[in-house]
C-alpha positions as CSV (number, residue, x, y, z in Angstrom):
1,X,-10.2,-29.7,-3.5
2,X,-8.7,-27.5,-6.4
3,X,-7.0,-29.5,-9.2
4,X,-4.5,-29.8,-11.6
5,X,-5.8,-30.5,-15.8
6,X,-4.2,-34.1,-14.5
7,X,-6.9,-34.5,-11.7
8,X,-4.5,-34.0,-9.4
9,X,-4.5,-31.8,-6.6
10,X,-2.8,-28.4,-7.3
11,X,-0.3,-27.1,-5.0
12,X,0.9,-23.5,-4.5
13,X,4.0,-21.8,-3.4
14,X,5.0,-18.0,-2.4
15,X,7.9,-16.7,-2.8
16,X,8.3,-13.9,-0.3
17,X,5.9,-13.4,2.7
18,X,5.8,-10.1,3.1
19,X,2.9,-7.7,2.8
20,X,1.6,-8.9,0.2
21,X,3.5,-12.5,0.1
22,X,1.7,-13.6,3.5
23,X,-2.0,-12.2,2.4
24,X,-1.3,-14.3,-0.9
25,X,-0.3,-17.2,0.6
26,X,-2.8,-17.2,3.7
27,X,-5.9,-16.2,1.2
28,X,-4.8,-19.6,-1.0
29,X,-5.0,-21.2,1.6
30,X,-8.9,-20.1,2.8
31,X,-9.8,-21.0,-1.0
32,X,-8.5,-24.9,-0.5
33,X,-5.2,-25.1,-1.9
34,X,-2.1,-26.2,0.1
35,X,0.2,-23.8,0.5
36,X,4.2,-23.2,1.1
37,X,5.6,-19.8,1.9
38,X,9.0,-18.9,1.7
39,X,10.6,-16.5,3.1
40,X,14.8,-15.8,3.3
41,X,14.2,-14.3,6.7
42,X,13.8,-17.3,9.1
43,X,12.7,-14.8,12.3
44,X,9.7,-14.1,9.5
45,X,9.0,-17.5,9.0
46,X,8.8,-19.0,12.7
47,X,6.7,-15.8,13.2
48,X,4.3,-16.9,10.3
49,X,4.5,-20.7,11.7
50,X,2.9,-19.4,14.8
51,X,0.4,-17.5,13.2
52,X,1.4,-14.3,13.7
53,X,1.8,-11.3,11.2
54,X,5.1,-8.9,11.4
55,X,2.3,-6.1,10.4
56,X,-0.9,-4.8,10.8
57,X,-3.6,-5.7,8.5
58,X,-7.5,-6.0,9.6
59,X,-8.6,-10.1,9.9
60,X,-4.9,-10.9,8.1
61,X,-3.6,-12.8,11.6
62,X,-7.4,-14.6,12.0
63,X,-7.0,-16.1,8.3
64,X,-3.5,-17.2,8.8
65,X,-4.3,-18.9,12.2
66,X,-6.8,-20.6,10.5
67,X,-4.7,-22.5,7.6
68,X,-1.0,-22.8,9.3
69,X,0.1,-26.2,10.3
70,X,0.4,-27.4,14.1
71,X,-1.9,-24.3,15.3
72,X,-5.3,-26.4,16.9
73,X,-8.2,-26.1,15.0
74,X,-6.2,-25.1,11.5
75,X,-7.2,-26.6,8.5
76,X,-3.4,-27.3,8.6
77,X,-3.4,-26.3,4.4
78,X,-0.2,-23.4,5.0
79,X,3.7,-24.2,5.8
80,X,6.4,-22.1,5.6
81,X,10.1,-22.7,4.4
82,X,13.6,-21.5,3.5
83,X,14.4,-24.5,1.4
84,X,14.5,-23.8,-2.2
85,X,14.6,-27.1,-2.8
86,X,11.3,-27.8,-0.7
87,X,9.3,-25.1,-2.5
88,X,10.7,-26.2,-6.0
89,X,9.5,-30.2,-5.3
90,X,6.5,-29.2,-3.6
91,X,4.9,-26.6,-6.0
92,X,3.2,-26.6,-9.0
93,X,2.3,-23.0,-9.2
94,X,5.2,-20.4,-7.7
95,X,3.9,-16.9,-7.0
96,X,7.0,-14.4,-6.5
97,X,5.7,-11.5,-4.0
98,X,9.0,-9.8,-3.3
99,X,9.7,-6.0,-2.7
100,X,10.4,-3.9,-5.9
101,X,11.5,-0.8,-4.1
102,X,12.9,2.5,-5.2
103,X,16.2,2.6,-5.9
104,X,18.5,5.0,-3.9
105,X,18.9,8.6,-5.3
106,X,17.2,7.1,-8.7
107,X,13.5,7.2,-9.8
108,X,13.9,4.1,-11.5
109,X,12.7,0.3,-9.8
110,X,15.4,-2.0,-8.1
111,X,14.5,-5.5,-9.1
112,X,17.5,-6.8,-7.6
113,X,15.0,-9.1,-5.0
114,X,12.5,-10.3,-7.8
115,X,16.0,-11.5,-9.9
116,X,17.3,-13.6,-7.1
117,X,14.3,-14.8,-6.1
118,X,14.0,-16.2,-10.0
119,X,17.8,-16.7,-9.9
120,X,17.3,-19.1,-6.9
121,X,14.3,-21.1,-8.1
122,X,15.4,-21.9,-11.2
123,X,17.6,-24.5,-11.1
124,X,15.6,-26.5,-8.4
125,X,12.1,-26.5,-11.5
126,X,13.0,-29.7,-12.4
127,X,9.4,-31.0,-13.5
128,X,6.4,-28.6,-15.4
129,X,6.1,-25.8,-13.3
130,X,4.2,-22.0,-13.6
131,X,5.8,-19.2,-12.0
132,X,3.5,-16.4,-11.4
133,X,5.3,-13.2,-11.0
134,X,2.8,-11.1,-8.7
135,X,5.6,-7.7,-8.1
136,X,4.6,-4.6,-9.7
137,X,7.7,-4.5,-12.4
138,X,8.9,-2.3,-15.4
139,X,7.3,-3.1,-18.3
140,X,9.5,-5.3,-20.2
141,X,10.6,-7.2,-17.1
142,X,8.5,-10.0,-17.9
143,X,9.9,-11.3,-21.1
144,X,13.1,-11.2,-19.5
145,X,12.1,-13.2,-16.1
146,X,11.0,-16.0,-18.9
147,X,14.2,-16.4,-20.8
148,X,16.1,-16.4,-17.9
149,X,13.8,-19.2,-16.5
150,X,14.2,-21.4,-19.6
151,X,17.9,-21.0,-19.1
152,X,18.3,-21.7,-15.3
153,X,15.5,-24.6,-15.0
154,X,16.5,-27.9,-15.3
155,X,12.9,-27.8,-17.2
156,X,13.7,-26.0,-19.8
157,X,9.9,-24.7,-21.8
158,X,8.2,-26.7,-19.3
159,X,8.8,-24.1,-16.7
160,X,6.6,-21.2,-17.9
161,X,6.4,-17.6,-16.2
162,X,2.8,-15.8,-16.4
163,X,2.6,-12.6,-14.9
164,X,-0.8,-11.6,-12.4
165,X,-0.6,-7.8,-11.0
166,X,-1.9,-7.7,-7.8
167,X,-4.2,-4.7,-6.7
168,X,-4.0,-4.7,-2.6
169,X,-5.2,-1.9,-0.6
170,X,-3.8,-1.8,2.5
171,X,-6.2,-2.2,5.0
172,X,-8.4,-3.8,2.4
173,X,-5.9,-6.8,1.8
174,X,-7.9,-9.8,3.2
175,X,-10.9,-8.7,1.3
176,X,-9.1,-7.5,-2.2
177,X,-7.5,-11.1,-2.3
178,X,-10.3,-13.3,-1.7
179,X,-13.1,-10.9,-3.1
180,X,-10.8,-8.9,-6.3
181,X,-12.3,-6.6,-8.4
182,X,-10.8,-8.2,-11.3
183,X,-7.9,-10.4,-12.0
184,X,-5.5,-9.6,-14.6
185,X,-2.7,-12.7,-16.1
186,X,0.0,-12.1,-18.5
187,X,0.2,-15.2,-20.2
188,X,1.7,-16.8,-23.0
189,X,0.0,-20.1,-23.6
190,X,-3.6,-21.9,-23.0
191,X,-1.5,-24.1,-20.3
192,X,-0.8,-21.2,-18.5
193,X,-3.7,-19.7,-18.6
194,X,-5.7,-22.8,-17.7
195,X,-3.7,-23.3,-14.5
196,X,-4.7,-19.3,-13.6
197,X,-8.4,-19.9,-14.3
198,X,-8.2,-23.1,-11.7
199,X,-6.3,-21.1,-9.3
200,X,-9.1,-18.6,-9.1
201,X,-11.8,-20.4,-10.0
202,X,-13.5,-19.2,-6.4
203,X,-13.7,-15.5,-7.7
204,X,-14.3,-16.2,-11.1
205,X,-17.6,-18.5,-9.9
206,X,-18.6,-15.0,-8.0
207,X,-18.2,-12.7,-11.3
208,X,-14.8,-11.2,-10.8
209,X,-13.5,-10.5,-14.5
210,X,-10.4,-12.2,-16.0
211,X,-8.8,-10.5,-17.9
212,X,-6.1,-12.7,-20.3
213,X,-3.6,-10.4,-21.7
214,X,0.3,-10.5,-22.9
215,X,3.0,-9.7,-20.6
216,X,3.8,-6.3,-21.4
217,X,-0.5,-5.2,-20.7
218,X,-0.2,-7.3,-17.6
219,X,2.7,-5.3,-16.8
220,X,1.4,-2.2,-17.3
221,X,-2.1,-2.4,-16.0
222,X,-1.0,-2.3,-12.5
223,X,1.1,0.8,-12.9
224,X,-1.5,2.6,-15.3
225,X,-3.9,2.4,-12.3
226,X,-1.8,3.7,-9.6
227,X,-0.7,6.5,-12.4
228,X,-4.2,7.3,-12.6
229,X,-5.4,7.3,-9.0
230,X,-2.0,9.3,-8.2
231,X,-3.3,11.9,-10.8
232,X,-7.0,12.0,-9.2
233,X,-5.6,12.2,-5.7
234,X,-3.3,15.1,-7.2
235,X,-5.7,17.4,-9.2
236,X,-8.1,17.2,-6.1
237,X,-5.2,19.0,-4.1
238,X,-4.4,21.1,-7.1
239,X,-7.9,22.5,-6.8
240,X,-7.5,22.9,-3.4
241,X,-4.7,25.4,-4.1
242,X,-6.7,26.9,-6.4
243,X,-10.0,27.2,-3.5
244,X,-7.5,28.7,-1.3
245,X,-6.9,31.6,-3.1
246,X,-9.8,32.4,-4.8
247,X,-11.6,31.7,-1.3
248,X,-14.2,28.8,-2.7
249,X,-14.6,25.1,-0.6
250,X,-13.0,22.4,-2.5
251,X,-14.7,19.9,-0.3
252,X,-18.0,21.3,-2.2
253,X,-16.0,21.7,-5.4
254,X,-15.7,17.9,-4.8
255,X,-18.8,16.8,-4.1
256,X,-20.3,18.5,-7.4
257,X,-18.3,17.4,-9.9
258,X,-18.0,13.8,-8.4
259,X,-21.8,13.3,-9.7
260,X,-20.7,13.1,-12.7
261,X,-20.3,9.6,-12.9
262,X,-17.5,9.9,-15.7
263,X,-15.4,11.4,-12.7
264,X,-16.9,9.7,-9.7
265,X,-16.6,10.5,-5.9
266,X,-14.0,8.4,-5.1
267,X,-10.1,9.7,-4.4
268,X,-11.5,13.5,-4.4
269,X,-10.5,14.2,-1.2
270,X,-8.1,17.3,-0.9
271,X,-5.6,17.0,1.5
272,X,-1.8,16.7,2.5
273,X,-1.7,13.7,-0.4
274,X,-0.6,10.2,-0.6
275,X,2.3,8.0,0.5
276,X,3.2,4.5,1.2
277,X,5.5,2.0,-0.4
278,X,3.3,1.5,-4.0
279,X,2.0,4.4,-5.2
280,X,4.7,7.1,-4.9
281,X,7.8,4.9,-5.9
282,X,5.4,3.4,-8.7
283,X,4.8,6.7,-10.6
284,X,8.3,7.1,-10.4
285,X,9.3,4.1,-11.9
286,X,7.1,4.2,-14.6
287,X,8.0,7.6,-15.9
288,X,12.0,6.0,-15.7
289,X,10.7,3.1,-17.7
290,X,8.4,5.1,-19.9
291,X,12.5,7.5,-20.3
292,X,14.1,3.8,-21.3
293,X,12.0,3.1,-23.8
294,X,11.6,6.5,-25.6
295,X,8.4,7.5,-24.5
296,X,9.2,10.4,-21.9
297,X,7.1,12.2,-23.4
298,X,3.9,10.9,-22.7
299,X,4.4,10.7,-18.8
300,X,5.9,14.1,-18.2
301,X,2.6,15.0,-16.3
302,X,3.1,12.3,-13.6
303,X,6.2,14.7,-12.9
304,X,3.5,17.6,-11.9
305,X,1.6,15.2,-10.2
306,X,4.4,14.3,-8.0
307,X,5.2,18.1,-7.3
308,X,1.9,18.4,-6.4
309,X,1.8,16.2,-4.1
310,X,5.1,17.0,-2.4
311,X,4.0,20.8,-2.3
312,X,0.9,19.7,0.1
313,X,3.6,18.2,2.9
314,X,5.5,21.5,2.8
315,X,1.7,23.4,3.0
316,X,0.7,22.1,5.9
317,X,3.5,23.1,7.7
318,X,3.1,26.6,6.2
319,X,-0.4,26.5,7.1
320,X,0.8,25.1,11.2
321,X,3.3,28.1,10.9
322,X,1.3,30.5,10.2
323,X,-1.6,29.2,13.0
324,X,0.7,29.4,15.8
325,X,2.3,33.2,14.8
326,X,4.6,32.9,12.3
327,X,7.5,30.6,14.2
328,X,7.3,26.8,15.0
329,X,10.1,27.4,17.4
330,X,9.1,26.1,21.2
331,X,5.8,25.6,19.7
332,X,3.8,22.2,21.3
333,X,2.4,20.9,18.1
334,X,0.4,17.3,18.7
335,X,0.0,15.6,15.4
336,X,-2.8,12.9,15.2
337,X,-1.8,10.2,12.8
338,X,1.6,8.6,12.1
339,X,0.8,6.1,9.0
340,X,0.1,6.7,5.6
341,X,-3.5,5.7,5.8
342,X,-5.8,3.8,8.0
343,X,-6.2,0.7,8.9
344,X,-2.7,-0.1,8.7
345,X,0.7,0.2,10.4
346,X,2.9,1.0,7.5
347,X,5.1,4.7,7.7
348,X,6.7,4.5,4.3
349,X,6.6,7.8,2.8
350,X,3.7,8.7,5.4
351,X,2.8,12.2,4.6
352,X,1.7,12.5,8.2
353,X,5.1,11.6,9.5
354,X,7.1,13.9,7.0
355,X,5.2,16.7,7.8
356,X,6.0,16.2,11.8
357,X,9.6,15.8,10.9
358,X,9.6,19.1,9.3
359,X,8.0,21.0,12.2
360,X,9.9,19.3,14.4
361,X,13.4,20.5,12.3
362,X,12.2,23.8,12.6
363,X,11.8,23.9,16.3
364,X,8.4,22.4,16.8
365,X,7.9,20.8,20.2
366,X,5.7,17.8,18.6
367,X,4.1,15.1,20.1
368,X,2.2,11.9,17.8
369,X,-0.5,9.9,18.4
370,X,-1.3,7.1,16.3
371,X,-3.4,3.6,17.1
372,X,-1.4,1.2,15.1
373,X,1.7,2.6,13.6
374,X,3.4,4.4,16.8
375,X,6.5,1.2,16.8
376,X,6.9,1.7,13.4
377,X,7.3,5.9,13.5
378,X,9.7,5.8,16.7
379,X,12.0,3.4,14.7
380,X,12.2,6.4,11.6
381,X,12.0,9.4,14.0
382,X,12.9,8.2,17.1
383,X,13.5,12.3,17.9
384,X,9.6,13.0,18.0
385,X,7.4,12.7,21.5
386,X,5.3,10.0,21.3
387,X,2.0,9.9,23.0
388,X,-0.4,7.1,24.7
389,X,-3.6,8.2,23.7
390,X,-5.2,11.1,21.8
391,X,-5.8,13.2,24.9
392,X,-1.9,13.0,26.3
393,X,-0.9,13.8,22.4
394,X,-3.2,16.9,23.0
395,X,-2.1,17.9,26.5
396,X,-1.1,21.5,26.4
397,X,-1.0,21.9,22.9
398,X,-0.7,25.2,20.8
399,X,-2.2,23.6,17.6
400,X,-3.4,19.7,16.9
401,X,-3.0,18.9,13.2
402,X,-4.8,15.7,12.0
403,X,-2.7,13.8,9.7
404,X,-4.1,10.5,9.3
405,X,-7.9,10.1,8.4
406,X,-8.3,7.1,11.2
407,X,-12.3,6.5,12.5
408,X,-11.0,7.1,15.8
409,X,-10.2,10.6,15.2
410,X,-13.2,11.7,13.3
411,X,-15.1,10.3,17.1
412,X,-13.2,11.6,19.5
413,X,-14.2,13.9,22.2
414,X,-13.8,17.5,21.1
415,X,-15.1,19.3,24.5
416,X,-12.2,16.5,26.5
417,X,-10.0,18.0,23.9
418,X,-10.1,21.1,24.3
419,X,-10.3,21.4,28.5
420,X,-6.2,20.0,28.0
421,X,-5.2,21.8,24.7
422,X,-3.0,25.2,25.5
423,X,-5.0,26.8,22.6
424,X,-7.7,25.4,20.9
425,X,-6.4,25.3,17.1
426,X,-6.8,22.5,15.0
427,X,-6.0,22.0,11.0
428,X,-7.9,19.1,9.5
429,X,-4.8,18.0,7.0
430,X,-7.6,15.1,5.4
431,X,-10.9,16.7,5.2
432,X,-12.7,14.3,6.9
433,X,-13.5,15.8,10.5
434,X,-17.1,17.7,11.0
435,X,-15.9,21.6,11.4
436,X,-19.0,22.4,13.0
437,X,-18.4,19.8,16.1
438,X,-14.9,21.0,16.7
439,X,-16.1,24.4,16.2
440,X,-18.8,24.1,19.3
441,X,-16.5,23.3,21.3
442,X,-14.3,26.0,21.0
443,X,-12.0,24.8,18.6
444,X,-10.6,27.4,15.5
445,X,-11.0,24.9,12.6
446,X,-8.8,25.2,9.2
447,X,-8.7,22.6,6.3
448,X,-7.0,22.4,3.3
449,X,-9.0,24.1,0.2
450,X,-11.6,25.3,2.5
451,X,-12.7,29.1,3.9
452,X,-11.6,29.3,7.8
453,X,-15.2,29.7,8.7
């Protein structure tokens, strides 16, 4: 059983059970602590209490069934709450997981949900507590969360705030919680950091790195690496551009210079770029705060590597405009792929999705297929024909663009395919589908940054 310094056991809270909220609290829960979520939503919480996830994440409903209370067979470790009160008597560690979103019509981050959730904690802390902020935040956030806390909390000093970037993968949650390739806490005493090191004493046993840093690093680390991996994902495409015209492969270009091991393979694959709820709205919000505190200058390149990664969207449907004869209108386009990536259900800023929009606001005819996301993409284009399986997306087709790099698509029967397309035209908008397959079967096969044949 994990412990407190005292010898007693310690006990951990989360503070919004979202995405990442309910993989926090259900992974604490597999390493032995008891846990209490909290969510303001109660329709979300008697979900969780059942054992049931309001999204798609691979083996994230098995883990919580395993640890919620009054489920048979549970190790009964996780509840879940709206009392403030409960969470604040209960816990001795608080982790805050709430949404940092974009603000409307601004780059900048609205931490309206991580300041209430701090705003309504406070005043209930009234023994020594941590508070581990876990939302990726503007630099500078941090020091501010702490003197508010030492104001609200009954407390006073003796409820501290540390803060512990998480680095979740959708798809990948599970696994990046329980197994992380490091873990990185802001803190700003040895009490703090002691409580962090018991916390994730599991990893650390297994040789994950810990790295102890101030609040402003912690802060930062999270948004330097999606700044970075935005940039990689954005220079591939950039030399796709550049493949295109000067008629070269960037799928080869690619695979060369990722043996360099300074550059790696990973994130080098060209395409129509990322999306999602972190890494677009992240960039953003750190060039704003980078603006706030004087430094614009040194993150004016995220700005390209935004545009960059917009232009790809708007390419695609050049590239579906130009395959069908120069006019989307009445066209039957069937788009394979709805989410933002894999392995997941999630549509935010889905690339895949915002590229069917646009075809189908300029006439397009377009019908999706997607295996987890399809509830999610009729609720934010509720306009677009949606399809059962691949083979009904397909069904009389002029062109099928793949949008979404899901396993199911890269093993799916080309010959079936093409018997039930109108024309057999396909654009792989990932790179990741074997051109000389599709091409046996008949099928005219374009990619991004590659030659046509």
């Amino acid at each position: 059983m994990p412990t407190m310094l005292s010898g007693m056991p310690l006990k951990l809270t989360v503070i919004g059970t979202g995405y990442l909220g309910a993989t926090h609290a259900a992974a604490m829960a597999e390493l032995g602590f008891e846990v209490l979520g909290l969510d303001i939503e109660p329709s979300k919480i008697e979900m969780l209490a059942r054992g049931r996830v309001p999204m798609y994440e691979p083996g994230l409903e098995d883990l919580l069934a395993r640890h919620v209370a009054g489920i048979d067979g549970s190790s009964g470790r996780l509840r879940f709450t709206t009392s403030w009160e409960e969470v604040a008597e209960f816990g001795d560690v608080h982790f805050v997981c709430v949404n940092t979103p974009q603000k409307h019509g601004e780059y900048a981050c609205d931490m309206s949900f991580v300041d209430s959730a701090f705003s309504l904690l406070a005043p209930h802390l009234r023994r020594p507590a941590l508070v581990v902020g876990k939302s990726t935040v503007p630099v500078g956030s941090a020091a501010r969360l702490a003197e508010r806390l030492r104001e609200l909390a009954p407390a006073g000093a003796d409820a501290e705030l540390a803060w512990n970037p998480e680095f979740l993968r959708e798809g990948f949650a599970v696994q990046d919680t329980l197994h992380p390739d490091r873990i990185v806490v802001g803190v700003t005493s040895e009490r703090a950091e002691s409580l962090l090191r018991e916390v994730y004493s599991v990893p650390v046993a297994e040789g994950t790195p810990f790295v102890v840093t101030d609040f402003p690093t912690a802060e930062l680390v999270k948004t330097a690496a999606n700044a970075f991996l935005a940039t990689k994902i954005s220079f591939i495409n950039a030399m796709a551009e550049v493949s295109e015209a000067a008629g070269g492969d960037v799928a080869k270009l690619a695979e060369a210079i990722g043996h360099d091991d300074r550059i790696g393979h990973k994130f080098l694959r060209a395409g129509i770029g990322f999306g999602g709820g972190c890494l677009p709205k992240d960039i953003r919000a750190f060039m704003a705060r980078a603006g706030e505190l004087g430094a614009d200058q040194a993150l004016t390149f995220l700005r390209e590597v935004d545009s960059i990664n917009m232009r790809r969207r708007t390419h695609m449907v050049e590239m579906a405009r130009e395959a069908v004869g120069g006019s989307l209108l009445g066209r039957r386009i069937a788009v394979l792929g709805a989410t933002f990536k894999p392995d997941s259900d999630d549509v935010r800023d889905s690339p895949a999705l915002n590229v069917a929009g646009q075809i189908h606001l300029q006439g397009g005819q377009v019908t999706v297929y997607d295996p987890k996301g399809m509830e999610n993409a009729k609720r934010v284009f509720p306009t677009l024909r949606y399809a059962a399986t691949p083979l009904d997306a397909v069904r009389g087709a002029d062109l099928v663009l793949h949008l979404t790099e899901w396993r199911e698509f890269r093993e799916l029967d080309t010959a079936a395919l093409a018997d039930v397309a109108r024309h057999r035209r396909i654009i792989d908008g990932r790179n990741t589908l074997d051109p000389e397959v599709w091409r046996k079967a008949g099928w005219t096969y374009r990619a991004m940054g590659r030659p046509s044949a």
